[in-house]
N, C-alpha and C positions, 0 to 999 in steps of 0.2 A: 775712497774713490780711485778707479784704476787709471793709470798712469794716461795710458791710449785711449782711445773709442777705433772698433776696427768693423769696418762695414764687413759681415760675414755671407759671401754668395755662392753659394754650394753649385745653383743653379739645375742642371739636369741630367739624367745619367750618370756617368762614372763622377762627376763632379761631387756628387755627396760624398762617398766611396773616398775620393783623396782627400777632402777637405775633412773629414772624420779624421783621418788618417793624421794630416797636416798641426790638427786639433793634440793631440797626445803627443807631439813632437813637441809643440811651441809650450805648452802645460808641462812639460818634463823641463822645460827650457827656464820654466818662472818666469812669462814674459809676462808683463804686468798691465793685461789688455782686458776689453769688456769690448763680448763678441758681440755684436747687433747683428740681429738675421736680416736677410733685405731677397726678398721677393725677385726672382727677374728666369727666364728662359721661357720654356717653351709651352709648361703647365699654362703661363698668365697670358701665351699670346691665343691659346686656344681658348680659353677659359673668359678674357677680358680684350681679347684685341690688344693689346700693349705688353712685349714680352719684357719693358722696361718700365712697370708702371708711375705711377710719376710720385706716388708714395715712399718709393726706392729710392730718386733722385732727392729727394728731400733729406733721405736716411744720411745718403752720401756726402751733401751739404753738411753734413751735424757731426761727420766723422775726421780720423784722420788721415786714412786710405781707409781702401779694400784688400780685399783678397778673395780671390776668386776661380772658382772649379770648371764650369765649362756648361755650355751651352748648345744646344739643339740647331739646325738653319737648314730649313729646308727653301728652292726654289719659288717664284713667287705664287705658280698655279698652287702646288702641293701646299706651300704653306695654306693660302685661302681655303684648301678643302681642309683641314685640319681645324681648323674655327666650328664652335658651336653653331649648329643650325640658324639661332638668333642674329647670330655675327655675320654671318656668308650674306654676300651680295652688295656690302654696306661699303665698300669703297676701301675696307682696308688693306693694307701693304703691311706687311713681314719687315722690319729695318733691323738687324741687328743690332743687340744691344752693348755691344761692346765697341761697336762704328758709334752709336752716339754717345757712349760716354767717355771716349776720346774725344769727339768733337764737343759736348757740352761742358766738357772740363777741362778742353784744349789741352790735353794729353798730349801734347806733340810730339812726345821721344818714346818710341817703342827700342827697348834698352831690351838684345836678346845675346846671352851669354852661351858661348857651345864649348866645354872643356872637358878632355879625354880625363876622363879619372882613372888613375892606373886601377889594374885588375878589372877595370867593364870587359868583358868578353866578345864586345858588339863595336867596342873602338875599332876604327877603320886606320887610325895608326896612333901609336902611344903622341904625349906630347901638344895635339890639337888645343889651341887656346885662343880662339877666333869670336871676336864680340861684334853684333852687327848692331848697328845702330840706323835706325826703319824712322824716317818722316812717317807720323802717324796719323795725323787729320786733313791731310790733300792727296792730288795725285786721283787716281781713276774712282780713289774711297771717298768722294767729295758726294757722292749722290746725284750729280747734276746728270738725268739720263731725258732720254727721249722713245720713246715709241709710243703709237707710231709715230715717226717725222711729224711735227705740225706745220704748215703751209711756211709760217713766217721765220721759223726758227732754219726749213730748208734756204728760204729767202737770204736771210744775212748772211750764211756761210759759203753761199753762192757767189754773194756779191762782193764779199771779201776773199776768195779763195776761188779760182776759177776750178781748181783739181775736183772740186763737189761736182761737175758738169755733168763728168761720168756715170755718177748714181743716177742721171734724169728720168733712166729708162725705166727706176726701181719707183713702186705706187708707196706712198706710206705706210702701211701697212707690211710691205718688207721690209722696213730701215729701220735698226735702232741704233742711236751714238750715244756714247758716254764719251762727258769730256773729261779730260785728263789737264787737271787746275793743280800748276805746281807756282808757288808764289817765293818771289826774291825776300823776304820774309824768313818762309819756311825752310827753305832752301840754307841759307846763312843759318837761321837755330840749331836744324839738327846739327848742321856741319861743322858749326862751334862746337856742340854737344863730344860728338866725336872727336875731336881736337884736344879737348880739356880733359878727356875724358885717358886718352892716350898721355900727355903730358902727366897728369897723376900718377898714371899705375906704370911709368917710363915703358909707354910702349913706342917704337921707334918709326912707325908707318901707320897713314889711315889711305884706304880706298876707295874712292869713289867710284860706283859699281853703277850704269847708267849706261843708255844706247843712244849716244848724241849726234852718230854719223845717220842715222834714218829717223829718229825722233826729234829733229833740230832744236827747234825751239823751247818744249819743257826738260828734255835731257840736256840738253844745248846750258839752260838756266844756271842746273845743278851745276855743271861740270865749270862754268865760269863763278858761279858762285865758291865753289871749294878752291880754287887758283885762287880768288883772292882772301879768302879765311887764312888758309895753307901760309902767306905770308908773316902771319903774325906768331907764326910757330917754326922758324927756322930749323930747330933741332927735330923736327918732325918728319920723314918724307910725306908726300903724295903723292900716291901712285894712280893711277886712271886706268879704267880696263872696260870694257861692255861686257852688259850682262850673259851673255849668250857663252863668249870667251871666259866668262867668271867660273860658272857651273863648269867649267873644264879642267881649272885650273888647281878649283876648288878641289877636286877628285884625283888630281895628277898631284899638287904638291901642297893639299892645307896647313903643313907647316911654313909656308912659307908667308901666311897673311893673320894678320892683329886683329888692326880695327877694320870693317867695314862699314861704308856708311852710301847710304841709297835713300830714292826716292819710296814712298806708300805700297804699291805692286811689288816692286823687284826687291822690293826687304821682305815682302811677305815668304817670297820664293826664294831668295837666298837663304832666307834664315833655317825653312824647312831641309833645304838642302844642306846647311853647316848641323845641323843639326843630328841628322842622320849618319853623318861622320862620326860622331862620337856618342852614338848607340839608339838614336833615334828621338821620336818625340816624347817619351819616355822619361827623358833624359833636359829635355828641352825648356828651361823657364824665361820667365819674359817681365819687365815693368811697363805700365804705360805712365807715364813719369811726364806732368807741369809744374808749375812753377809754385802751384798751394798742392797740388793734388793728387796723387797715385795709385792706378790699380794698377796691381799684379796677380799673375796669371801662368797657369802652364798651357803653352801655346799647343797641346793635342786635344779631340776636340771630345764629345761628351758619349761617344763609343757605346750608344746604346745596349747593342747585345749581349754589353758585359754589366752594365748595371745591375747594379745590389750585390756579385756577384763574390766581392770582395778577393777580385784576384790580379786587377791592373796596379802599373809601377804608379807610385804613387812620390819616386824621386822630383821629377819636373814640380810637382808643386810644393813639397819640401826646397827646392831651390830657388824657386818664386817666393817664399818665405822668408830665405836668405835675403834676397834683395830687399824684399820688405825692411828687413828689419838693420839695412845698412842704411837705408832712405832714410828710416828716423830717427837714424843718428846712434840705434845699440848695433856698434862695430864689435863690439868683443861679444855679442849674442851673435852676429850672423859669424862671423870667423868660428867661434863652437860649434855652431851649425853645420856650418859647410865642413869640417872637418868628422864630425859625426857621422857625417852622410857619405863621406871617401875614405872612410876607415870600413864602411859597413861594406861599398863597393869594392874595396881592395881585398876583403876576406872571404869576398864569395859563398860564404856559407848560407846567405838568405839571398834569393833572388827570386825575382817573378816570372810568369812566362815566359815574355819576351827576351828574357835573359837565359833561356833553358833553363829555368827551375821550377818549382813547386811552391812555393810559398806565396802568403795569401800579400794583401794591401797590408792587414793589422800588422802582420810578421813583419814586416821590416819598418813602419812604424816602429816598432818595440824594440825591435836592433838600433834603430836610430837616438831612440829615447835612452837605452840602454846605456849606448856610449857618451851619454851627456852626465 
């Protein structure tokens, strides 16, 4: 019997394409798993209404992470016309299914690594070793929305909040709010997260990336919850910056920042942005990491027009692999790993498009397998 059980989700689009790919690296590696397929993107939401069918959830139950390719999301009209005739009309809603398996697995640390590997072509400056760490199940991805306005839901925020006065003039039917639920909870885990996370690997700063001076009270949260986490780590600094100042600074001087650590939204957006520093999404791998439970993932998204095509980088989830396989516990498989994959980028001889080359997904698979 194999050592692991690994929920296998290719999902849609290019996602086959790098988890094939992914497939002949971890096999080359002798990683001693038993892959489970599990059902989920955009096929099952057209197909079944549920592009997370609940057969999938159960799979992930039975497992000991995932791993997974990438997925389809279309807006809520398009998504409902994309439904079988049978389905259309019935009341369903498009939810992403990687918002709920964060949230149904309480996934709370989205763990996103951005490191210049010398020889990428597309590094924006050698050196770059910037980890952002993204509260993953609150903040504006909470779900909680509104449209139109309902009579009573304008009622309380009226009557707790006189500034809503202003929308009076607007009919329900123009207004929709999503709230932005960040919890003194959530706030302190990731921020510990970040903390521990810096103290291991002796990195000497973590960031708090947040707009507390006009968002008060949920950026307000973070920014006092990390003042006082920050305490228990003396040898650490904290530094504080708004996000707007971040994406600035981020582009003027990314050697000069570690850890980052943020709320649900501005990790999503910082992390794209550190990302692209060091050759883009391409490049970009990601965990969603609780305390039984972990998918990982390459945070680019399922690039339709290139499917089957076999010509996308196929690194970002070779390094979500990496992560995989430090989560449970085989550190000298991921360290082989990761070293495989920056021997293969330092020699330039196999790259993908995005990289100015030719070569297919399989091809550098094979380079990567090769050096293991």
């Amino acid at each position: 019997m194999a050592k692991y059980k690994i929920a296998w989700l290719p999902g849609d689009g290019i996602g086959v394409d790098v988890m094939d790919a992914a497939k002949i690296v971890l096999d080359k590696l002798h990683f001693d798993a038993e892959y489970i397929h599990g059902d989920i993107g955009w096929e099952f939401w057209s197909k079944e209404g549920n592009p997370l069918p609940d057969r999938t959830v159960t799979l992930l139950k039975n497992t000991d992470c995932a791993l997974f390719g990438a997925i389809t999301s279309l807006p809520k009209q398009e998504a409902e016309a994309a439904l079988v005739p049978a389905l259309q009309g019935k009341g369903l809603v498009y939810a992403s299914p990687i918002v709920r398996m964060r949230q149904e697995f309480d996934l709370r640390t989205n763990l996103r690594p951005c490191k210049a590997y010398p020889g990428n072509p597309l590094n924006y400056k050698e050196g770059i070793d910037i980890v952002v760490f993204r509260e993953n199940t609150e903040d504006l991805y909470s779900g909680v929305e509104f449209f139109p306005l309902p009579d009573e839901v304008r009622s309380v925020i009226t009557k707790h909040n006189k500034k809503m006065a202003r929308f009076d003039k607007h009919p329900a039917d123009e207004i929709a709010i999503s709230l932005r639920i960040n919890t003194k909870t959530g706030c302190r885990n990731i921020i510990t997260d970040a903390f521990e996370f810096a103290k291991k690997t002796g990195r000497k700063s973590v960031t708090v990336v947040e707009k507390p001076n006009v968002i008060r009270e949920t950026s307000g949260l973070m920014v006092r919850t990390a003042r006082e986490v920050a305490k228990k780590y003396p040898d650490i600094q904290l530094w504080e910056t708004n996000i707007d100042a971040m994406c600035m600074w981020l582009v003027k001087n990314p050697n000069d920042y570690s850890v980052l650590v943020t709320s649900n939204m501005f990790g999503d957006i910082i992390s794209d942005l550190a990302a692209q520093l060091v050759g883009g999404l391409g490049f970009a791998s990601s965990g969603n990491i609780g305390d039984n439970y972990a998918v990982f993932e390459p945070t680019h998204g399922s690039a339709p027009k290139y499917a089957g095509q076999n010509k996308v980088n196929p690194i970002a989830t070779f390094l979500s692999a990496v992560l995989m396989l430090d989560w449970l516990g085989e550190t000298s498989m991921a360290t082989r790993l990761e070293n495989a994959i920056a021997a293969v980028i330092k020699e330039g001889k196999v790259r993908t498009y995005d990289m100015g080359g030719k070569s297919t997904t399989t091809d550098v698979a094979n380079a990567v397998a090769s050096k293991l």
